[in-house]
C-alpha positions as a Markdown table, in Angstrom:
| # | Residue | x | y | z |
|---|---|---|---|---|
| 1 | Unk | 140.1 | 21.3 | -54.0 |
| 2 | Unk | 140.4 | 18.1 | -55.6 |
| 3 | Unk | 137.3 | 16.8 | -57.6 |
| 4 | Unk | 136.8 | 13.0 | -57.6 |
| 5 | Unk | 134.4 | 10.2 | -58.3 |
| 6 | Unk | 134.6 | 6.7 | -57.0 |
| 7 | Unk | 134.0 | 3.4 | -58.6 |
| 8 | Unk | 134.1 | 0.3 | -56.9 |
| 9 | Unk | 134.2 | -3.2 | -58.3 |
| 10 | Unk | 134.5 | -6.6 | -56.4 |
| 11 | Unk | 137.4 | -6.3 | -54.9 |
| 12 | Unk | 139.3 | -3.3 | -57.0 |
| 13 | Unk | 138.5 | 0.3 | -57.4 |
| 14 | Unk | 138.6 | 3.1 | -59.3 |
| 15 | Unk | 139.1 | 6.5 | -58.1 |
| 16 | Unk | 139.0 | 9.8 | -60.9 |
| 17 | Unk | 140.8 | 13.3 | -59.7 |
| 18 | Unk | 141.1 | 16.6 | -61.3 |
| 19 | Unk | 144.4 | 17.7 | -60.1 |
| 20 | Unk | 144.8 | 21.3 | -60.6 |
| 21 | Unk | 148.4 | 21.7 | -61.6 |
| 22 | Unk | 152.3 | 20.3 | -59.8 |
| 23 | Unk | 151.4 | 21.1 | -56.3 |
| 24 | Unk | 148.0 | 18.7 | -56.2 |
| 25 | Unk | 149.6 | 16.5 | -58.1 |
| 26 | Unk | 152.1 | 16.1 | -55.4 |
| 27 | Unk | 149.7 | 16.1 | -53.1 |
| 28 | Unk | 148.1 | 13.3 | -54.4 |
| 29 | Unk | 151.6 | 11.0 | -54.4 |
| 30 | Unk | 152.2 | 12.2 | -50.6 |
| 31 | Unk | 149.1 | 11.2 | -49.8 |
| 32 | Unk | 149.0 | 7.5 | -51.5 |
| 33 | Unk | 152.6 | 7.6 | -50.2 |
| 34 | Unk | 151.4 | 7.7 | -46.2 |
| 35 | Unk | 149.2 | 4.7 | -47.2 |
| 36 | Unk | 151.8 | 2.4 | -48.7 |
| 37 | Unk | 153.4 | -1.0 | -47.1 |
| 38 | Unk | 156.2 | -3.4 | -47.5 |
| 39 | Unk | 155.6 | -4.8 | -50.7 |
| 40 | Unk | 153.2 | -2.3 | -52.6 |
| 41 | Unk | 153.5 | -1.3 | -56.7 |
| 42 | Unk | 152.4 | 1.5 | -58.1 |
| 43 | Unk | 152.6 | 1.5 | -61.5 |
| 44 | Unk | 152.9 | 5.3 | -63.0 |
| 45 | Unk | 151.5 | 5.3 | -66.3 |
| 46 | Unk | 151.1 | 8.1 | -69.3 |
| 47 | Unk | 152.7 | 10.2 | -71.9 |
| 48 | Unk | 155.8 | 12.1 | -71.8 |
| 49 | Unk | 155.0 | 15.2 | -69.5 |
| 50 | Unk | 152.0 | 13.9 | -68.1 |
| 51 | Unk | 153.1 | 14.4 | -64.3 |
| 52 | Unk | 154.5 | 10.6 | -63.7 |
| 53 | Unk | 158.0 | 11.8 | -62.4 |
| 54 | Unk | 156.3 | 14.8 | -59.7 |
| 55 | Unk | 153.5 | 12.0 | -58.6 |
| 56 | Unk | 156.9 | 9.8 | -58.0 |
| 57 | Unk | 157.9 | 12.6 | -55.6 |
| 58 | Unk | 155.0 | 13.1 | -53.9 |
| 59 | Unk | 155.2 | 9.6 | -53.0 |
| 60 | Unk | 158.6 | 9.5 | -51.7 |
| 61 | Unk | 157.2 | 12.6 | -49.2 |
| 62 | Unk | 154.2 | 10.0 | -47.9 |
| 63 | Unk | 157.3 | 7.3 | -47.7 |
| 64 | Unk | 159.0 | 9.8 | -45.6 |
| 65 | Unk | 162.1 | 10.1 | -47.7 |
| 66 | Unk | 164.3 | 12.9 | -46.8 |
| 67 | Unk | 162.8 | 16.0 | -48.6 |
| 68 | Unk | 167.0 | 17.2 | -49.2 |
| 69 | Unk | 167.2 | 13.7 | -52.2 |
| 70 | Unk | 166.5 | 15.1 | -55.5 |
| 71 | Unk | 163.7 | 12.4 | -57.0 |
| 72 | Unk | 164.2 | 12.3 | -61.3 |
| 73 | Unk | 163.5 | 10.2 | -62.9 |
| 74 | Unk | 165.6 | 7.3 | -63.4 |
| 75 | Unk | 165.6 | 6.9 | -67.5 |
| 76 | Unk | 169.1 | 6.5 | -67.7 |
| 77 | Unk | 169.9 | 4.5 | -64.6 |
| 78 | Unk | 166.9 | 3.0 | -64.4 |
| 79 | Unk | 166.0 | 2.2 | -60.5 |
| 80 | Unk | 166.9 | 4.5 | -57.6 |
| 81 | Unk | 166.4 | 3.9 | -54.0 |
| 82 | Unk | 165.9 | 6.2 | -51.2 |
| 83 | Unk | 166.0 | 5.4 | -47.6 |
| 84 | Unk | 162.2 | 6.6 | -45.5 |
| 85 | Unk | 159.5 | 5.0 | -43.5 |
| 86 | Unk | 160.1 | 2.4 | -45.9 |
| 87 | Unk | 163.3 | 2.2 | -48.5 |
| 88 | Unk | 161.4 | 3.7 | -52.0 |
| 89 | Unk | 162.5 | 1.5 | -55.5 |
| 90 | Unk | 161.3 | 4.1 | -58.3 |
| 91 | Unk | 161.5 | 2.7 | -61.5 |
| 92 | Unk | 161.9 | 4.3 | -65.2 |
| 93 | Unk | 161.5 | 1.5 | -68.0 |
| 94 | Unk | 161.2 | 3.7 | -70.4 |
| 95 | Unk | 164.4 | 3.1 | -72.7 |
| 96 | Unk | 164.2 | -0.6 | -72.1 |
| 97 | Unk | 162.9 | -3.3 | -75.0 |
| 98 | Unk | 160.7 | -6.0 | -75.2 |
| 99 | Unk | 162.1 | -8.7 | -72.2 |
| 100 | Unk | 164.7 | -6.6 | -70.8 |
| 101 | Unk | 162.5 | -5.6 | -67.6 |
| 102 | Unk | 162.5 | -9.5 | -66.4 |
| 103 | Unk | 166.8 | -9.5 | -66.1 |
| 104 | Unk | 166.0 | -6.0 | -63.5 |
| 105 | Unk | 164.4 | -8.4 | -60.8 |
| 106 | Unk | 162.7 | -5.4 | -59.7 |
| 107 | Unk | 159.8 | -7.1 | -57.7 |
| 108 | Unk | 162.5 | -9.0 | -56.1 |
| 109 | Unk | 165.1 | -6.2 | -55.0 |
| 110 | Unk | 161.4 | -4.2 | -53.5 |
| 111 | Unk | 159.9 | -6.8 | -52.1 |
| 112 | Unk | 160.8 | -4.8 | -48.6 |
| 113 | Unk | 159.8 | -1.4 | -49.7 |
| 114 | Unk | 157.6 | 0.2 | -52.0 |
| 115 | Unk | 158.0 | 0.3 | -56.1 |
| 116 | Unk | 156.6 | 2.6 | -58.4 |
| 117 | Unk | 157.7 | 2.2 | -62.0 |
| 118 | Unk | 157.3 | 5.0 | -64.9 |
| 119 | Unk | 156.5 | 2.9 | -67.9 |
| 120 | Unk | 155.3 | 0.0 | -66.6 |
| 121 | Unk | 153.6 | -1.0 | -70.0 |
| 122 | Unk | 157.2 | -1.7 | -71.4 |
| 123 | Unk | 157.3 | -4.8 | -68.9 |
| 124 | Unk | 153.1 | -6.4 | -69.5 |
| 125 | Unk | 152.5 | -9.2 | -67.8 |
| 126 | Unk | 155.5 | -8.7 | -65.1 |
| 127 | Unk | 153.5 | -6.9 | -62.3 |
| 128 | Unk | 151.4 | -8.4 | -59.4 |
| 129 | Unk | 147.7 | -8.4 | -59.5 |
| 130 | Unk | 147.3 | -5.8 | -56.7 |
| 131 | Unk | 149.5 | -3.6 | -58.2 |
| 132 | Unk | 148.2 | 0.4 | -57.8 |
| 133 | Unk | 147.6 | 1.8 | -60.9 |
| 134 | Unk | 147.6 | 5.7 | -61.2 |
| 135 | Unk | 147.5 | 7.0 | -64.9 |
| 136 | Unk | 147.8 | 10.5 | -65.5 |
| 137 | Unk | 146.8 | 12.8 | -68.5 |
| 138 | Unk | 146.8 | 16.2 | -69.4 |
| 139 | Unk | 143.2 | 18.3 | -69.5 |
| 140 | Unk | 144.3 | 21.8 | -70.5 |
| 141 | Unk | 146.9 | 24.1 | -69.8 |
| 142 | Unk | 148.1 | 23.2 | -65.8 |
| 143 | Unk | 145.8 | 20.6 | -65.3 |
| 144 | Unk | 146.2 | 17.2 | -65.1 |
| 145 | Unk | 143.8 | 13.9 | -64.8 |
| 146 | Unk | 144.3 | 11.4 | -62.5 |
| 147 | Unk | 142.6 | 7.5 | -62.7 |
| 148 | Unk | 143.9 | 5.4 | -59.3 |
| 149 | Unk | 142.8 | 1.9 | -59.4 |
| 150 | Unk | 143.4 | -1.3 | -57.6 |
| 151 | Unk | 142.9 | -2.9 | -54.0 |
| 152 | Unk | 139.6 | -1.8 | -53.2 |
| 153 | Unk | 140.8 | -0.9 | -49.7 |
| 154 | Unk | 143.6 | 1.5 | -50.7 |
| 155 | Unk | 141.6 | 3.0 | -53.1 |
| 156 | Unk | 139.2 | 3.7 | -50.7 |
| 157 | Unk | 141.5 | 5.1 | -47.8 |
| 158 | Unk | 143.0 | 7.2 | -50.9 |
| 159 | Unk | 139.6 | 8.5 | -51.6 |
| 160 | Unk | 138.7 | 9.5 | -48.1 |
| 161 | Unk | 142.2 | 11.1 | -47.8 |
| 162 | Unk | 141.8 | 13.2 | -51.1 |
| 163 | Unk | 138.2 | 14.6 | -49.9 |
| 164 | Unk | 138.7 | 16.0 | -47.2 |
């Protein structure tokens, strides 16, 4: 089972999970995934390893993107797109500089699906305020840490979701 606390600020939120290897981890994109709309960023943020590219599958599941595409990460083509419930824009900034992320447009070409973008830090400042955060972090062998904030409302569907 997934253990979780909540935090909840004005009009953003803060939601902690122990995620208890790949398969929860998953679980956890699928299920944020099923909550997305037109127009949604989830920025995918922590070290190499840390479970950024499996939480990126997870999510195209929820998005209802054929389970038969292969999602990697994009490092060396940098955006992919897969057709679902919504077309999925997954992101990999991760060999780009300082200013090369603005020439991408990538808020531009997802505007009618969802984003999520590995290395969003390479881009600061280029990301809308509602943006969903979810950084991720080792704690111990298999396990992994998970912090999802932003809209207050999603954070709390999301927290419902992962209770139960």
């Amino acid at each position: 089972m997934v253990k979780g606390a909540f935090v909840e600020a004005a009009q953003e939120a803060r939601l902690e999970l122990a995620l208890a290897g790949e398969e929860q981890t998953v679980a956890l994109g699928r299920a944020l995934g099923g909550l997305l709309k037109a127009g949604d960023v989830v920025l995918l943020i922590g070290e190499l390893g840390a479970g950024k590219t499996c939480l990126a599958r997870g999510l195209a599941g929820g998005l209802g993107v054929d389970p038969a595409y292969v999602i990697q990460s994009p490092t060396f083509t940098l955006l992919n797109v897969y057709p679902g419930r919504l077309e999925f824009f997954h992101a990999d900034l991760y060999r780009l500089g300082p200013g090369d992320a603005a020439d991408l447009e990538l808020l531009e070409q997802a505007a009618g699906g969802v984003l999520a973008v590995e290395w969003p830090e390479r881009a600061p400042g280029m990301w809308p305020a509602t943006a969903l955060r979810v950084e991720l972090g080792h704690d111990g062998q298999d396990r992994r840490r998970a912090v999802v904030s932003g809209p207050a409302g999603l954070v709390q569907r999301l927290k419902e979701i992962m209770n139960t």
